[in-house]
N, C-alpha and C positions, 0 to 999 in steps of 0.2 A: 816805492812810495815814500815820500817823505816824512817829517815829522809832523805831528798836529799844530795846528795853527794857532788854533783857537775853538772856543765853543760858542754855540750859537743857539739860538730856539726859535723854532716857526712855525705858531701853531701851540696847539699842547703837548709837541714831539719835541724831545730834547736831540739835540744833533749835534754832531761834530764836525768840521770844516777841513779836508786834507785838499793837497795840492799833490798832482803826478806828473811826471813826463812819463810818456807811451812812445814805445817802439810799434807802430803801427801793424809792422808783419809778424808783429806777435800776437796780436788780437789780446792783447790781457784782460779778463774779465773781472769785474770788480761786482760786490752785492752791494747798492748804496742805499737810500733812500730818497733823496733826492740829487739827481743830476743834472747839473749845471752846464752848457754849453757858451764856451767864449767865442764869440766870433773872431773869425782870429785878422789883426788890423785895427780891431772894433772896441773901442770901451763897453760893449754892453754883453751882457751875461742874460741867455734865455735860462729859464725855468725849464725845465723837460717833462722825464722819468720819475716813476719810485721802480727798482727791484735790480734785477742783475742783467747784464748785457753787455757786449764786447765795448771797449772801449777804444774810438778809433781818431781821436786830435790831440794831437801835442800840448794844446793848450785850454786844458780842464781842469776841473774843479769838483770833488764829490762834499754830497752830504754823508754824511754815515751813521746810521740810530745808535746812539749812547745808548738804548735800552727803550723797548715796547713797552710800555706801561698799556693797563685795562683802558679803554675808554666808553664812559658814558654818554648814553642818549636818552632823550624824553621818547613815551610812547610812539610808537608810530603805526597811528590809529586812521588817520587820514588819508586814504590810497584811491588811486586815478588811475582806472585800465581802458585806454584807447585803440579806437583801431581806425581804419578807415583815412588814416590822414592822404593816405592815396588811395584813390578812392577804386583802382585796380587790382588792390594789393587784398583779394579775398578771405585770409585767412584771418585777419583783424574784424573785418568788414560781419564776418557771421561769431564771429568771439562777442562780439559789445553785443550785438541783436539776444545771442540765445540769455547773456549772463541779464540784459534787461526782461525777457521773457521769464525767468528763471529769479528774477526782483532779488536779484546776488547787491542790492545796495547795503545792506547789513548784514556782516559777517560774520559772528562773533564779538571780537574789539574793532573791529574793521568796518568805519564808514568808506563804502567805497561809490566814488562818482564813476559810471559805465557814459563814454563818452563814444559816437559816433563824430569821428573829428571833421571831416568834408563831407556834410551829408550831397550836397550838390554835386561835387565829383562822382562819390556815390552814386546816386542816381544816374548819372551819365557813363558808368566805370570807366571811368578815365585819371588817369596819376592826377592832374589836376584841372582846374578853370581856366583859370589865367595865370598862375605862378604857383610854385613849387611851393605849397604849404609849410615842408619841412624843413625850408630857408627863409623862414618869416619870425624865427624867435627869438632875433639877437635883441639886446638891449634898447639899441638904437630906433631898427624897426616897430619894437612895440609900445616906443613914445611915440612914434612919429604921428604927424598930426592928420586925418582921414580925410579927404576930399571928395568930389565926384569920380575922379580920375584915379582913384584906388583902387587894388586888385581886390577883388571877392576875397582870395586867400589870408593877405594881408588884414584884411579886416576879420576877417575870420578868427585870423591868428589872435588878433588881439581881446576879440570874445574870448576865447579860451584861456588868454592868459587873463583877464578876468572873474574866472569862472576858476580858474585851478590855481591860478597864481596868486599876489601880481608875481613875477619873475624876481627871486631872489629877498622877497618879502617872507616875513614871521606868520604870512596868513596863508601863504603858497601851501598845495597838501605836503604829507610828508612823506610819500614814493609816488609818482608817475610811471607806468610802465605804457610805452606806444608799442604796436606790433604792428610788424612790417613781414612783407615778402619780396626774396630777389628771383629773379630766373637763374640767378647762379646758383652752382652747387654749396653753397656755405653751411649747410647742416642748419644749426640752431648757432647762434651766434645775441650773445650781449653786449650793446654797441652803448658806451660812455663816454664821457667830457673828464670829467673832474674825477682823482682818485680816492674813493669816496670807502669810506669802510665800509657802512651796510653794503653798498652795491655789490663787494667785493665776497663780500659773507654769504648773502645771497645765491652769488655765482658758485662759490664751493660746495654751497650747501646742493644747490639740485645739481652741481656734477654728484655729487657723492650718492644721490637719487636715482636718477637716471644714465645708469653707466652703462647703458646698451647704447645711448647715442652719445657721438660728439658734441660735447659745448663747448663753444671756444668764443673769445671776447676779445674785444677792440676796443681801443684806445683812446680817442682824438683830445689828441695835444690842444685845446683852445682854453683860454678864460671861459668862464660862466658868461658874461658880460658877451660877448662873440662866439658863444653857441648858439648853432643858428637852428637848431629843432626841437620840435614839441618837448621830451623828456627834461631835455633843461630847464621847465619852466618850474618843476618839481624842485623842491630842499634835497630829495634824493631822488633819481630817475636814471632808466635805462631805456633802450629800445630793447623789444628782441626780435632780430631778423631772421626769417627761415625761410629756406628752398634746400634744392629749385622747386617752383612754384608758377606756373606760366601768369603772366596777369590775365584776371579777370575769370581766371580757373580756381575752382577750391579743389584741393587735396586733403581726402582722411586722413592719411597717415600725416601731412602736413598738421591739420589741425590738431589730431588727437596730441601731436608731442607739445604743442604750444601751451593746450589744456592740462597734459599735466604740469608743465611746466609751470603755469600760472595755480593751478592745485598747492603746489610746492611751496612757492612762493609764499602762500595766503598762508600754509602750514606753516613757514618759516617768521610769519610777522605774528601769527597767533601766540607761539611757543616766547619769542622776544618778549609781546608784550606780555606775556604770564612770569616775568621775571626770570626765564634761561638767561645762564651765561655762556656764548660762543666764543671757544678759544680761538685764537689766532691762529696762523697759516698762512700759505703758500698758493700763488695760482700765475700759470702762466697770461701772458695776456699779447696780443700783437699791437704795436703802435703804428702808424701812420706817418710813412716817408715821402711817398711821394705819389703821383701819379701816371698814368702813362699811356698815352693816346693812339690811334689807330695810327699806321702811314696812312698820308695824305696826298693829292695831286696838290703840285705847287701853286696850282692853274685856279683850281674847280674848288680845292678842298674838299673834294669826295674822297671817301677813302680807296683805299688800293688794295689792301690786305684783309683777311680775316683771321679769328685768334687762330692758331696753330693748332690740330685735334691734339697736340701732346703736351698744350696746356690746358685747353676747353676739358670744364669741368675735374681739374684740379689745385681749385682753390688752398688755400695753405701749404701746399707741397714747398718746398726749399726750391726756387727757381735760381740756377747754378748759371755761370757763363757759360756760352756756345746752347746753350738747349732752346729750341726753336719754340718761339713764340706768335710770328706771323705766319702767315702763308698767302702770298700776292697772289692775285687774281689770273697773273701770266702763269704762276705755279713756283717762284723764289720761295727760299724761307729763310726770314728772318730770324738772326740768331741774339740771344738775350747776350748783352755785355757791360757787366756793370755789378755791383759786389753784390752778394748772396742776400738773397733776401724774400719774403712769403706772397705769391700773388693773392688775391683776395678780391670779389665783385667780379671775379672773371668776365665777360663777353654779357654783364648787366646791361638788360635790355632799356632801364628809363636813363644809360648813362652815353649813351650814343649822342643823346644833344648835348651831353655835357662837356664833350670831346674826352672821356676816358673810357678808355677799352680792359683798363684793370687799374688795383690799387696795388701800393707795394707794401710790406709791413717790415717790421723789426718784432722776435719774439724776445721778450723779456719775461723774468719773475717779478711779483708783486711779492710782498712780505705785507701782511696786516696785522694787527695787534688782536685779541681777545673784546668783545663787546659787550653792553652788558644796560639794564634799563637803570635810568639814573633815581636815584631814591637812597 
């Protein structure tokens, strides 16, 4: 690794700016804070990463923390528990019902809005109307202007980001939490945008609670601005995803982890807003590389294979080359060939129209600072 370049700040986090050259079959891993991808040919430099992870192109760029300092925040008083936004996805769907029968809108410090997000769906249980609710919150979409010719969901969307938002505004609540369910085996899983300190605090906090089950959390690399689902419309928001879960089935043992889960939570913004300070730490998290779709007939685009039973339902496992992931309808099997990396959404049943048969992940550390209420 070279010398320091220069210093830099982005944000309230002071940083340092190196340059490396990587021998790629070394996999060298570096802890940064933020990692920079140069396309390589390309004047332009993506934004990535915060935490540690193998580093694999010749032509990079790290940030690296000069030093964690505390960071403050104002109360966060203002909280949004949804469910329903598929309106198949049952374990959301009786979460908002019992917390409005149970008039959970005043919590302690905690106003909280219990939103049923597709009641129409709902009513029909079905993932949606006419369009995928959860791809209706980018920025763009919820200027866009409403017509007769608009989807139910779409306008739906933009009720809600009215109601919780507006998106990326000072009147938006101040945590969003959507619940969702996959048919895949994912446990409980925390699904974010932006690398956000509460969310991250949060997440330690109920692994540190619930250490009988797996939590594990996901990434997606996008702008605020081109996050396309409900939780972004929050100053802070996550999903939390749990299965397997079949649609339009409720599971006890599904719901009971979600409730405490969401218990947790309300413990964890209680304590915040009573002026605890939450020291910093460490959490692994998966990021979002790629996707990866069924075989196809060249012909028909039906598919031809189904997932392999020696990948079906084991989401997160380390999917290695040569380890079979298809299994064709003649009886072939497809063997995985391509660098190491985490399946996740296994053989998800609303992602067949989407033409993905799984996602691929990167695990990386997160490093957060110490939190604390501003005062």
């Amino acid at each position: 690794m070279q010398e320091i370049i220069t210093y830099a700040t982005k944000s309230f986090i002071d940083i340092i700016i190196f340059s490396t050259r990587v021998n790629v079959s070394k996999r060298l891993t570096a802890t940064v804070l933020i990692y920079l991808h140069r396309d390589k040919g390309k004047d332009k430099i993506k934004p990535s990463l915060f935490g540690e992870f193998p580093l694999q192109c010749s032509c990079c760029q790290l940030f690296a923390p000069k030093q964690m300092e505390s960071v403050s925040f104002p109360p966060l008083s203002r909280v949004a528990i949804c469910g329903g936004t598929h309106g198949n996805e049952m374990t959301g769907v009786y979460m908002v019902r019992e917390m409005q029968k149970q008039k959970m809108d005043k919590t302690g410090s905690l106003s909280v809005s219990i939103i049923l997000s597709n009641p129409r769906a709902v009513e029909a249980c079905r993932r949606y109307i006419e369009t995928d609710l959860n791809r209706c919150f980018t920025s763009d979409l919820l200027s866009s202007p409403v017509t007769d010719s608009t989807p139910y969901e779409l306008k739906r969307a933009q009720e809600l980001n009215a109601q919780v938002g507006p998106k990326g505004s000072e009147e938006a609540v101040d945590l969003l939490i959507d619940i969702h369910n996959t048919t895949s085996n994912m446990g409980l899983c925390f699904i974010f945008y932006s690398i956000d300190w509460v969310t991250l605090h949060i997440l330690k906090y109920i692994q540190s609670k619930m250490t009988s089950v797996d939590i594990r959390a996901i990434q997606l690399d996008l702008p605020i601005s081109e996050a396309y689902s409900l939780e972004s419309v929050g100053k802070h928001g996550f999903a939390i995803e749990v299965g397997p879960q079949p649609n339009g089935v409720l599971r006890a043992d599904i719901y009971n982890m979600v409730k405490e889960a969401v218990d947790h939570i309300f413990s964890w913004l209680q304590e915040f807003n009573s002026g605890s300070t939450f020291e910093g730490g460490e959490v692994e998290v998966y990021t979002l590389v790629k996707s990866v779709d069924y075989p196809r007939d060249a012909v028909t685009g039906e598919i031809t294979a189904a997932i392999h039973c020696q990948l079906q339902d084991n989401d997160f496992k380390l999917l290695q080359r040569g380890d079979p992931i298809f299994l064709s309808f003649s009886g072939e099997t497809v063997k995985y060939d391509d660098e190491e990396l985490y399946p996740f959404f296994v053989n998800e049943c609303a992602y067949y129209e989407k033409k993905i048969a799984f996602h691929l992940g990167r695990k990386i550390k997160l490093t957060f600072p110490s939190i604390n209420l501003t005062g």
